[in-house]
N, C-alpha and C positions, 0 to 999 in steps of 0.2 A: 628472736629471728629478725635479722635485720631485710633479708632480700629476699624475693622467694618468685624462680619462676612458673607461672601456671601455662597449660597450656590449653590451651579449647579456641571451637572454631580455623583450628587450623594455623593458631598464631601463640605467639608466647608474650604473655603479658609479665611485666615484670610487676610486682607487689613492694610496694616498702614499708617498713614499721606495723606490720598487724599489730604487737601488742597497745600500740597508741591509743590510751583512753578517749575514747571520743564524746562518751557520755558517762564520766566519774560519776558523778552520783548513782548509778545504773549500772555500773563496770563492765559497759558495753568499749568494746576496742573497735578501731578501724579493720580489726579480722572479723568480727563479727558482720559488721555491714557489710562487706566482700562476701563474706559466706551467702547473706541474706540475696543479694543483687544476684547470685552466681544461680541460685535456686529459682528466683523470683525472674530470674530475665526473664524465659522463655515466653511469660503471660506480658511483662510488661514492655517486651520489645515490639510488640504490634501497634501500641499507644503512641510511642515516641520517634518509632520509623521514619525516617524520610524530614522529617520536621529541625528547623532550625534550632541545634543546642546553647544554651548559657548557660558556662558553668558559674554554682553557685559555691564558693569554694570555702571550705572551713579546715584548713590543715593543722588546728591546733584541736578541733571538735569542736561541740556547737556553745561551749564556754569562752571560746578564744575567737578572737576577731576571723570577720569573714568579709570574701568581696567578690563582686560577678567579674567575668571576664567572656567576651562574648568571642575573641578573635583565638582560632586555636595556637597553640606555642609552637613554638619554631622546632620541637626538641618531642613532638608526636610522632609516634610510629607511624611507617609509608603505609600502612595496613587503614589505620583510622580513618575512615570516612570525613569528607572536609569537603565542603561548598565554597566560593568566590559571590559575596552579594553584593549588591550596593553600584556604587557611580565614582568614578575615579578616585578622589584623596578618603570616599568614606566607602573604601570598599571595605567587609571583613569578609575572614575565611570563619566560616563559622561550623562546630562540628555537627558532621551531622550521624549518627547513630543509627549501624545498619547490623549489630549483631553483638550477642551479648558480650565477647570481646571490648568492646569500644564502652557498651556500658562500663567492667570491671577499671578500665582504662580511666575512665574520668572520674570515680570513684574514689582510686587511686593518689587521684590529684585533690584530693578533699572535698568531693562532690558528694552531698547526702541527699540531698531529692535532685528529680530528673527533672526541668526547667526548657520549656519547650514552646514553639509556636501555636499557633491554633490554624495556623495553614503548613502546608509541606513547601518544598523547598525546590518541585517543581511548577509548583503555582504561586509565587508567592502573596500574593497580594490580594487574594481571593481563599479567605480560612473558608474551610470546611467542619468549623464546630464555632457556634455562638453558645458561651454560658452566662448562667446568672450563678455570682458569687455572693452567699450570704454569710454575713458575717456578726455576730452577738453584739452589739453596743455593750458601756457600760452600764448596767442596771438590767440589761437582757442574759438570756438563759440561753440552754441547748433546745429548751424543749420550746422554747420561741423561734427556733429556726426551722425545728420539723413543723411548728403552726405554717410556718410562712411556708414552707417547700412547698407542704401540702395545697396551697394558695395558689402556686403558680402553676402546680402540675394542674389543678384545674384550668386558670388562666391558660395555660398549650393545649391541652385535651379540646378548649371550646374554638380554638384554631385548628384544630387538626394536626398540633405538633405534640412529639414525642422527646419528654428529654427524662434522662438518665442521671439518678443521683449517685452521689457518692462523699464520704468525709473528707475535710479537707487535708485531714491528717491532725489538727490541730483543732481550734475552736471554729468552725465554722463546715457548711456544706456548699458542695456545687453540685449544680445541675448542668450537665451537656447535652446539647441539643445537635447533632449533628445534620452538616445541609450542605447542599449543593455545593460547591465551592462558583457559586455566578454573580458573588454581589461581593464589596470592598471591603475593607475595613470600617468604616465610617459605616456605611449600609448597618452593615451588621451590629455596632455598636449602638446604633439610632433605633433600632427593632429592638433591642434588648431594651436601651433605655426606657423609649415610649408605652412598654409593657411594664418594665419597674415604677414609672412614675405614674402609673393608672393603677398600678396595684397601691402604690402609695396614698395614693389621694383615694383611693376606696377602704382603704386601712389606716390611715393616720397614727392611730396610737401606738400601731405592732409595726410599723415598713418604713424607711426612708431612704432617700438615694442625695442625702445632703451631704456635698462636700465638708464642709465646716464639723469636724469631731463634734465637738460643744452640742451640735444640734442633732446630735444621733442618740444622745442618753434614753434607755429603754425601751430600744428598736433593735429592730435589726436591721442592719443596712445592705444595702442591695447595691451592689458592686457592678457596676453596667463599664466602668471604664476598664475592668479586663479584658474587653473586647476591642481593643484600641491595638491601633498598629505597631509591632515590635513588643507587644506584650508579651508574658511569659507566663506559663500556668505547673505549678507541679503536678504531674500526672498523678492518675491513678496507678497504684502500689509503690508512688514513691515512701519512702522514709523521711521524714519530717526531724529538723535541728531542733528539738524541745525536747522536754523529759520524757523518757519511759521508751523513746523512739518510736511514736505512735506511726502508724502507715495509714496513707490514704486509701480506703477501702473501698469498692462498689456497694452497692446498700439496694433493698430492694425498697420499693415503694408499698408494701405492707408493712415494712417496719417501720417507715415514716410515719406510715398512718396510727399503726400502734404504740408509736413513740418506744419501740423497745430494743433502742440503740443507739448506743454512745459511740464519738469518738477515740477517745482512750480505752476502749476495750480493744483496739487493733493494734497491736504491736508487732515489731518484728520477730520477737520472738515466739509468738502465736498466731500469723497469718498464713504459714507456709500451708499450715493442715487444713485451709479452707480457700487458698486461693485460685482454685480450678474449680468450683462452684462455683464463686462471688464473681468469677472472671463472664461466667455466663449473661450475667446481670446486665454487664457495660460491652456485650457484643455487638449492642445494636449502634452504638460510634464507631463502629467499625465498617459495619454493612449496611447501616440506614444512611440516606443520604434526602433530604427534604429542603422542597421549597418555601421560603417567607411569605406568608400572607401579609396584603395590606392590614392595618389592625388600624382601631377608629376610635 
């Protein structure tokens, strides 16, 4: 089947090439993930709403070359949500994603996870979610990341913040911490930092926030500069370019605590049957909204 049009939302999305392996070792097709996104919208269209899109574009699948493109194409349907940002020669239109149509649409275009702001696109400059991104070093484990998550969810607990895990889809977890949208980019960067590098220098052997690779072996490193302006996070329930087509799941924090949960047990082809529970998990990013305490 080479063209195929769908219709939802009230619009006709046209499909090309579902049979296109997208992950041959896997004999997952580009219909499969259409299918997956088509079921999956309705929970993860509430994450990436309103927020500036990058698409991350992989048209041969995630073995074939891939590249971001921030500015939408001249040749999107009048239907697709699109924003004007920026200041004269650096203005983009950037997509912005209001319904699962517009999902299937960038999908379409070789998009496999959903790649988005940490502010909306009517504030822009002021996110409304600071995370800590951890990620395994070489010589580090999964179950060094749940040590450390558990680390920080105490570190917010004794500030009186609440953040939300979840898998990053691949080898690592994030925590989001949803807040006010009243402080910058930098702000919010500088609060993340200043709590990773105290957690670091109170953990030495397990935490680091070192730039330099080389000096991350058998840590886990704690990613403070995701919080930096024009950054891009892939949501939760997106689908991840790796093997097995692992999705970024919500995760409760008793499984942190009991370490009895991996990343790669979420895939797309086993997440549909639990993802209006797991969706409960990560609803407080949606309806919490918190101020930064000074932190010393």
């Amino acid at each position: 089947m080479k063209e195929f049009i769908y219709n939802t939302d009230d619009v006709n999305v046209t499909l090309k090439n579902l049979e296109k392996k997208f992950w041959p070792n896997d004999n997952f097709s580009k219909g499969d993930l259409l299918n997956y996104y088509d079921k999956a919208g309705p929970f993860l269209l509430p994450y990436i709403k309103k927020r500036p899109f990058t698409m991350k574009r992989y048209p041969d699948g995630i073995d074939g070359k891939h590249f971001f493109q921030k500015d939408c194409p001249d040749y999107a349907p009048d239907w697709l949500g699109r924003v004007a940002m920026g200041k004269r020669e650096k203005v983009i239109d950037y997509i912005i994603i209001n319904k699962v149509a517009d999902i299937l649409w960038v999908v379409n275009q070789g998009c496999i996870d959903m790649h988005t702001w940490l502010a909306s696109y009517t504030n822009p400059t002021k996110p409304d979610i600071a995370v800590f991104d951890l990620d395994p070093a070489e010589g580090s484990t999964w179950q060094d990341v749940l040590s450390m998550a558990k680390i920080i969810r105490e570190a917010l607990e004794s500030i009186r913040l609440m953040g939300y895990p979840k898998t990053s889809g691949s080898k690592g977890l994030h925590i989001y911490i949803p807040i006010q949208p009243l402080y910058s980019y930098s702000q919010v960067q500088n609060f993340i930092r200043g709590l990773a590098e105290m957690i670091a220098s109170a953990y030495p052997e397990k935490a680091t926030t070192a730039r330099n690779i080389k000096d991350r072996k058998n840590k886990v490193y704690i990613d403070y500069l995701q919080n930096g302006a024009g950054r891009t996070m892939a949501s939760v329930f997106s689908v991840r370019p790796v093997p097995g087509a692992t999705v970024s799941m919500p995760i409760s924090w008793e499984e942190v605590e009991q370490r009895s949960i991996h990343p790669y047990q979420f895939t797309m082809t086993n997440v549909l049957d639990q993802i209006r529970e797991r969706d409960t998990l990560f609803q407080g990013v949606l309806t919490k909204r918190q101020k930064l305490p000074p932190i010393h």
